[in-house]
N, CA, C and O of each residue as an XYZ file, in Angstrom:
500
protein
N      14.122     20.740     -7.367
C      13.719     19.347     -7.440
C      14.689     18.584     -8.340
O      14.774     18.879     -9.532
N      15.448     17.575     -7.778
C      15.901     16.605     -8.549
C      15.310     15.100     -8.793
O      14.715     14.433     -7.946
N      15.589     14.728    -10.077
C      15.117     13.292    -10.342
C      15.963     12.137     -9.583
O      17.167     11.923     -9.724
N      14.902     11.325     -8.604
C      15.605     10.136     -8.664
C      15.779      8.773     -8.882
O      15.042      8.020     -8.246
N      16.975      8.075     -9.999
C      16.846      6.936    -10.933
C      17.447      6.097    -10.247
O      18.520      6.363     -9.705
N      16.804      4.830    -10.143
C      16.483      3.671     -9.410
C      17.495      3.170    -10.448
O      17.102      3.255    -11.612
N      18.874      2.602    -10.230
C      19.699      1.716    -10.540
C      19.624      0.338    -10.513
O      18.708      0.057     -9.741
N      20.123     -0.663    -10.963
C      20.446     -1.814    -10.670
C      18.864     -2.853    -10.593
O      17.794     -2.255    -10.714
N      18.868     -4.217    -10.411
C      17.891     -5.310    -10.346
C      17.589     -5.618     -9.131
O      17.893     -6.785     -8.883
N      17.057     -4.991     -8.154
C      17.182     -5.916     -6.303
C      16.805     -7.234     -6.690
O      16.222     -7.775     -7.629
N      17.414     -7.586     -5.496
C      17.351     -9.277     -5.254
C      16.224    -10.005     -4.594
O      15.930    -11.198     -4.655
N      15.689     -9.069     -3.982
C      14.186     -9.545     -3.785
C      13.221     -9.354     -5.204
O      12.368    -10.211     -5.433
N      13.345     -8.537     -5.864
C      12.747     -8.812     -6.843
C      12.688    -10.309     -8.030
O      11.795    -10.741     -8.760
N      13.987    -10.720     -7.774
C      14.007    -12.308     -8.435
C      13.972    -13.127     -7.493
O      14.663    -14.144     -7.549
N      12.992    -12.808     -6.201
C      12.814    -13.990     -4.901
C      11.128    -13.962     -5.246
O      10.328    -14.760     -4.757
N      10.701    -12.617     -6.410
C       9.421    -12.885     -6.138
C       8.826    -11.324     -5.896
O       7.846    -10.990     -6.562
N       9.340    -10.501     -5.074
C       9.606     -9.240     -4.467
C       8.667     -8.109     -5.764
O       8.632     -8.519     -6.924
N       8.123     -7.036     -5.489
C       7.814     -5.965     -6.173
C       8.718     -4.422     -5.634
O       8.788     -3.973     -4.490
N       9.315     -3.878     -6.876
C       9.773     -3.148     -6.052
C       9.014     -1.432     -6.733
O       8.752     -0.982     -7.848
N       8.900     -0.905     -5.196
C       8.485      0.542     -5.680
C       9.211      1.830     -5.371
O       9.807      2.194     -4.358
N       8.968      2.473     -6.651
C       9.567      3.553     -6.400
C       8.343      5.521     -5.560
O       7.687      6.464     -6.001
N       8.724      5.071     -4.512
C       7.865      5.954     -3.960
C       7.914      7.575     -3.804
O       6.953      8.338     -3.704
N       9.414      7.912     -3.811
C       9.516      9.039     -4.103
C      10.019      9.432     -5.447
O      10.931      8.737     -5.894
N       9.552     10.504     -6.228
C      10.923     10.297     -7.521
C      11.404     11.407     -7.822
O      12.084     11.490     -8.845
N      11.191     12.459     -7.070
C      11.944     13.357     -6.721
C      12.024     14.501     -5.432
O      11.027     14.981     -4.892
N      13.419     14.813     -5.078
C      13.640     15.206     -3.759
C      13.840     16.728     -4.018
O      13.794     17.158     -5.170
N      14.077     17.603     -2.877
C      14.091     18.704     -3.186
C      15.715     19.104     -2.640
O      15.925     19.152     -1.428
N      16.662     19.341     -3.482
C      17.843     20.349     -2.501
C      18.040     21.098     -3.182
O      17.514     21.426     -4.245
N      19.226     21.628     -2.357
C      19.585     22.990     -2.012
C      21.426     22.952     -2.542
O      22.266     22.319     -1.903
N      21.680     23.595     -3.543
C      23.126     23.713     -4.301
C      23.123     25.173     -5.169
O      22.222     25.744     -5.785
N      24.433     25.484     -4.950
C      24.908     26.471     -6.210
C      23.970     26.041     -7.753
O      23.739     24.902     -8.160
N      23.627     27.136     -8.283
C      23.080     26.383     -9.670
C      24.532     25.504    -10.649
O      24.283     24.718    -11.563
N      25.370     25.705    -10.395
C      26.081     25.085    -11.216
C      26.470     23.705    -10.704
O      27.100     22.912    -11.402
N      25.951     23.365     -9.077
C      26.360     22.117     -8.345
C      25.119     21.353     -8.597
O      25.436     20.167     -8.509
N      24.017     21.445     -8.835
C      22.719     21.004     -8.946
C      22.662     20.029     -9.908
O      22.829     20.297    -11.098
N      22.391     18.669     -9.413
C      22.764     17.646    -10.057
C      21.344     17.141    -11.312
O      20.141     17.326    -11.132
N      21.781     16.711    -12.116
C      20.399     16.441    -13.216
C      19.786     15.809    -12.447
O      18.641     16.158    -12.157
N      20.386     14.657    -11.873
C      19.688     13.183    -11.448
C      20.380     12.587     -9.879
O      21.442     13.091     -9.514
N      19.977     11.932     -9.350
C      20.634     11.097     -8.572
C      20.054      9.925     -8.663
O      18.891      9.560     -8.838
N      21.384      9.228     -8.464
C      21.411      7.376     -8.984
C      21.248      6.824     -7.636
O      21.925      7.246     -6.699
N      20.103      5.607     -7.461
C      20.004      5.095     -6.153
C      20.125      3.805     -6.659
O      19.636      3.568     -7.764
N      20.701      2.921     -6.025
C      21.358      1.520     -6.557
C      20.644      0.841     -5.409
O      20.893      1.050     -4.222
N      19.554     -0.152     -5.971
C      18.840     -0.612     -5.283
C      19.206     -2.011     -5.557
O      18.291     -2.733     -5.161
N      20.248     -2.742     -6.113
C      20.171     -3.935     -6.537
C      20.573     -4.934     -4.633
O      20.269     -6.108     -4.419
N      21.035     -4.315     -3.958
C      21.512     -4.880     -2.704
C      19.920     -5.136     -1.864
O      19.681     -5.669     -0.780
N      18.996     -4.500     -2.897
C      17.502     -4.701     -1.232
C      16.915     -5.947     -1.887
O      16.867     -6.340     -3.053
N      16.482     -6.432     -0.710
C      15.472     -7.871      0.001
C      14.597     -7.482     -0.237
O      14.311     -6.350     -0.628
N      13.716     -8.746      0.039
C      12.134     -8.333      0.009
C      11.984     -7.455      1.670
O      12.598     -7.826      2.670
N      11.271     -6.556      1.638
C      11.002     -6.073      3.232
C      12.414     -4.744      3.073
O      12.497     -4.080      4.107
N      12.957     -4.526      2.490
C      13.976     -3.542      2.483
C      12.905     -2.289      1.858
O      11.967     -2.296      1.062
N      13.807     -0.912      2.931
C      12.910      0.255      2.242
C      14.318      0.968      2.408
O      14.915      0.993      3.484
N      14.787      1.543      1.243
C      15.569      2.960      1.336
C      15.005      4.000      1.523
O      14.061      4.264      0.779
N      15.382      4.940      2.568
C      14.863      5.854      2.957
C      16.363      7.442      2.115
O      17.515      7.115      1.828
N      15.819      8.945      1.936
C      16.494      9.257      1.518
C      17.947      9.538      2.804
O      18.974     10.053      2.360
N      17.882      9.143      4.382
C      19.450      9.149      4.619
C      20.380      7.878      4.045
O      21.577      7.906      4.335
N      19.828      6.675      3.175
C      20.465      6.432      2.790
C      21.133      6.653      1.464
O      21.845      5.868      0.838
N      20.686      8.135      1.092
C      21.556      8.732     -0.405
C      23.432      8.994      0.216
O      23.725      9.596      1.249
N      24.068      8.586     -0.400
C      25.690      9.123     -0.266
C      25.882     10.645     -0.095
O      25.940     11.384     -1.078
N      25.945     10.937      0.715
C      25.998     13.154      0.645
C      26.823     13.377     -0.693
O      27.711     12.550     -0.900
N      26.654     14.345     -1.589
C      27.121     14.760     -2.583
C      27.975     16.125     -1.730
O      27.533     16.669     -0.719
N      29.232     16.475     -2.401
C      29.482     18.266     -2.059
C      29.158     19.063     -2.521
O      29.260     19.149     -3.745
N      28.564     20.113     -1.714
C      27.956     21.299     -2.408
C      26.259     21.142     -2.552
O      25.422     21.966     -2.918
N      26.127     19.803     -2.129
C      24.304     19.619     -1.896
C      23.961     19.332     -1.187
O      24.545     18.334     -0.766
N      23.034     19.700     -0.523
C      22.302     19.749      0.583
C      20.647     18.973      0.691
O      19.811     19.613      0.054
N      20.217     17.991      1.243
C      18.740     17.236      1.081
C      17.776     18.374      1.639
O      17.956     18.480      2.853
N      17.186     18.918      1.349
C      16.042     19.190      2.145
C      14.744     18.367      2.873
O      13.978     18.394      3.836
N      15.018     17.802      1.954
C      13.305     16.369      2.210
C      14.037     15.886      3.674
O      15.203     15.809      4.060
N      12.784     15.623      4.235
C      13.413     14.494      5.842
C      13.638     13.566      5.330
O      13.069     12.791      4.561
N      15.178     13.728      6.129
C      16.035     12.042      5.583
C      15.306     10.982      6.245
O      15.130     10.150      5.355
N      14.849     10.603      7.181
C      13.987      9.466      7.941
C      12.544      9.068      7.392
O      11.892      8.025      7.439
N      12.313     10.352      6.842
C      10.611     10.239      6.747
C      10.430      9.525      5.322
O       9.581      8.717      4.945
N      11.574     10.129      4.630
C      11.331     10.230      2.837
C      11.915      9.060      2.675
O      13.036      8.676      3.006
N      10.721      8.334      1.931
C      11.286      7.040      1.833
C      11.022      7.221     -0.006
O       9.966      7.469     -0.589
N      12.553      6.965     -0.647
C      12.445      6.782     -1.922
C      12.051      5.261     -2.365
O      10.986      5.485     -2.940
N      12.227      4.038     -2.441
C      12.495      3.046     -2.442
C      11.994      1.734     -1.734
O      12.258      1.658     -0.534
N      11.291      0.664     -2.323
C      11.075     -0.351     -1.410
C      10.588     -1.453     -2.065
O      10.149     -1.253     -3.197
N      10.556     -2.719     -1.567
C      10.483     -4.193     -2.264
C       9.688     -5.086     -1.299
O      10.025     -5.909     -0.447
N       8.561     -4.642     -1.726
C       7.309     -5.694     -0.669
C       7.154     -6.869     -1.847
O       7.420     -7.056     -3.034
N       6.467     -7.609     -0.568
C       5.841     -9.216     -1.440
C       4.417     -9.056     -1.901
O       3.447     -8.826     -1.179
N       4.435     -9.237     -3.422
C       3.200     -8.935     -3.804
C       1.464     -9.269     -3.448
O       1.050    -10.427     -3.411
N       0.680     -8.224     -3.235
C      -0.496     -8.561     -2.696
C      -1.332     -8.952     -3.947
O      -1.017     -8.755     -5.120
N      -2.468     -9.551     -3.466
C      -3.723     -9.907     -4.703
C      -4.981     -9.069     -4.180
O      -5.203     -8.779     -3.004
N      -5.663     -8.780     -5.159
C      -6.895     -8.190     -5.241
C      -7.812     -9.254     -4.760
O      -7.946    -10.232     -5.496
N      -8.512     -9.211     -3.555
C      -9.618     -9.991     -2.983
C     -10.479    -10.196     -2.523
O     -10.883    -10.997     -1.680
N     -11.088     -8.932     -3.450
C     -12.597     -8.244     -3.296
C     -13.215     -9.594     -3.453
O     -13.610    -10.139     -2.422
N     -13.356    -10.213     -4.591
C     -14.682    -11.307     -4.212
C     -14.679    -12.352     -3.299
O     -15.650    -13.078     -3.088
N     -13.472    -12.447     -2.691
C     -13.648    -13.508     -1.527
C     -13.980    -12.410     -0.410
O     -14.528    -13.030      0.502
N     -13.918    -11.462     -0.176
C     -14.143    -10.723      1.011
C     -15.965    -10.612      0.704
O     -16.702    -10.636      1.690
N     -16.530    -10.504     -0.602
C     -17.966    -10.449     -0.417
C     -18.651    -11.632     -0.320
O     -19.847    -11.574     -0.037
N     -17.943    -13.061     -0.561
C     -18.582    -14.386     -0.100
C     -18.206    -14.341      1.297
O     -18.975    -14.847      2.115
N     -17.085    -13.783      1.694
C     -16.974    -14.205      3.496
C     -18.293    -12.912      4.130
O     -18.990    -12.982      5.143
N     -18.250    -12.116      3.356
C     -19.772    -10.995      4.231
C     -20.995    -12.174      4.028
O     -21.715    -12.547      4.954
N     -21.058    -12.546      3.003
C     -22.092    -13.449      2.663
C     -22.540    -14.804      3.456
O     -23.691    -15.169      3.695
N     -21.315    -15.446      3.798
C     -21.057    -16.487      4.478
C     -21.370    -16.161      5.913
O     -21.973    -17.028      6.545
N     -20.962    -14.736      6.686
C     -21.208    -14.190      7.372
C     -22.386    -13.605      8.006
O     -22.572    -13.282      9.179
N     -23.207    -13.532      6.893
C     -24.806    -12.958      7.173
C     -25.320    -14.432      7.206
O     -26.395    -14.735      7.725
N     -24.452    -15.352      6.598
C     -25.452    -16.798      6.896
C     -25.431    -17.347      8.135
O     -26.304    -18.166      8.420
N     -24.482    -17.010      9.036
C     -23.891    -17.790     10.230
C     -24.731    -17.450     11.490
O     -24.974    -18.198     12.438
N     -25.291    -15.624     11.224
C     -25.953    -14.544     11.973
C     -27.048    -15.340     11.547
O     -27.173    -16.141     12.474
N     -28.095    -15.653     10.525
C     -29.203    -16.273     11.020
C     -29.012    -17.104     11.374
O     -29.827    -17.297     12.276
N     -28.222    -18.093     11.260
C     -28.269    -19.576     11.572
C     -28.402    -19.335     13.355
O     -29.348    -19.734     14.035
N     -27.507    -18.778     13.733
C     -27.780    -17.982     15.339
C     -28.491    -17.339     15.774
O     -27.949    -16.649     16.638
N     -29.737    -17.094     15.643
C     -30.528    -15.901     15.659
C     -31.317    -16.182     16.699
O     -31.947    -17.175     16.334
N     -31.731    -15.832     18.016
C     -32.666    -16.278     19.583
C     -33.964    -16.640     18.795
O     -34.596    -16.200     17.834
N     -34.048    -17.775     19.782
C     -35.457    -18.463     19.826
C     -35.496    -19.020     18.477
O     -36.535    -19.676     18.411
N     -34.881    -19.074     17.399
C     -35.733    -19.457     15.978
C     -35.696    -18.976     15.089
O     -35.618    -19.405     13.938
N     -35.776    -17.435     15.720
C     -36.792    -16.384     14.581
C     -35.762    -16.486     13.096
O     -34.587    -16.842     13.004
N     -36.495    -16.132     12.282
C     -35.657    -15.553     11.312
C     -35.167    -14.377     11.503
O     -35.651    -13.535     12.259
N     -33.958    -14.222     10.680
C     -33.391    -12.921     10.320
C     -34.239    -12.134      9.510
O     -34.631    -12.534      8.414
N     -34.644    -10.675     10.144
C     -35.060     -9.355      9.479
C     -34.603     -9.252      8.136
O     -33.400     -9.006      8.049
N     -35.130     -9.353      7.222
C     -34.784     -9.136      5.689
C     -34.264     -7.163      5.757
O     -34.875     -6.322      6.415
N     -33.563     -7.010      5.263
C     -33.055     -5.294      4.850
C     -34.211     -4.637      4.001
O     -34.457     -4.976      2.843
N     -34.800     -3.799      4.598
C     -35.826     -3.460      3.206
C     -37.244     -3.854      3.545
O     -38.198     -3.361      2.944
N     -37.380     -4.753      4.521
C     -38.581     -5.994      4.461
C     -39.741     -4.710      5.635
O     -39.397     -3.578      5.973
N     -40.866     -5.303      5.940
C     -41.879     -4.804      6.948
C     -41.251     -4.948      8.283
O     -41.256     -6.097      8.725
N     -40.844     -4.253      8.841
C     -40.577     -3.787     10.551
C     -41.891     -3.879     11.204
O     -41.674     -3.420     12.326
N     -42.848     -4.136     11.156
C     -44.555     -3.669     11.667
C     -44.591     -5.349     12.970
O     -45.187     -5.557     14.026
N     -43.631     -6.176     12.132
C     -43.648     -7.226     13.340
C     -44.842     -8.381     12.586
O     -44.729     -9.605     12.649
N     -45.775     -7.763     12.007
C     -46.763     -8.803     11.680
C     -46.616     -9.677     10.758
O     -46.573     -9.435      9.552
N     -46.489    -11.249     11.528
C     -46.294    -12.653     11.050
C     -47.232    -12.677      9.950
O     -48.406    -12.307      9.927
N     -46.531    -13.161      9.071
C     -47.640    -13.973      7.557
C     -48.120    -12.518      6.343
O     -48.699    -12.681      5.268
N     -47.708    -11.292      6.880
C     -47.890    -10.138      6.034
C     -46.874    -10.112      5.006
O     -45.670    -10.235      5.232
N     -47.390     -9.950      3.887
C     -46.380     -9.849      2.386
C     -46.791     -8.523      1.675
O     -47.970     -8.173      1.617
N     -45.284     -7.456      0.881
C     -45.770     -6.473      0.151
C     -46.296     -7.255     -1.357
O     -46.147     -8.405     -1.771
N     -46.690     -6.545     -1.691
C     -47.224     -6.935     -3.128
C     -47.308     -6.920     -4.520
O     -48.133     -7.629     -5.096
């Protein structure tokens, strides 16, 4: 297993951009004396929407990637998301209001929890 250190400032990152580091270390295959401490990935050239994957590492001599070069994605600079749990539970909310407002003939909406027995004007106590 080698470490790998994310170089440089990307340029999507001062457009706004987050950048992540998804893999941070790869596995190869070298002489023990070719076996590198680290490898440097110079990310300052990625956009927002850019992902380095590991075929884009430079081949070293004498080392070999094992990790899938296509699959292994070290690197990437998405546009940041927000947490939006409480608007997603006013839109359920807003949502259960719309379902009675529509509901055949009139009726009210079935309360969760409430008497199923059907009988009008009955209250628990």
């Amino acid at each position: 297993q080698v470490v790998v250190e994310l170089v440089g400032e990307p340029a999507g990152v001062t457009e706004g951009g987050v950048l992540s580091q998804v893999v941070r270390e790869i596995t190869v295959e070298a002489l023990p004396m070719e076996v590198p401490d680290r490898i440097e990935l110079d990310v300052s050239g990625m956009q927002i929407g850019d992902t380095l994957r590991l075929a884009d590492l430079d081949t070293r001599e004498g080392v070999t990637y094992l990790d899938d070069p296509e699959e292994t994605v070290l690197a990437n600079v998405t546009v940041p998301s927000r947490v939006v749990e409480p608007e997603d539970e006013v839109a359920e909310e807003d949502a259960e209001l719309a379902e009675g407002e529509e509901s055949p003939e009139g009726e009210a909406p079935a309360e969760p929890g409430g008497d199923s027995s059907g009988a009008p004007g009955t209250t628990e106590g």
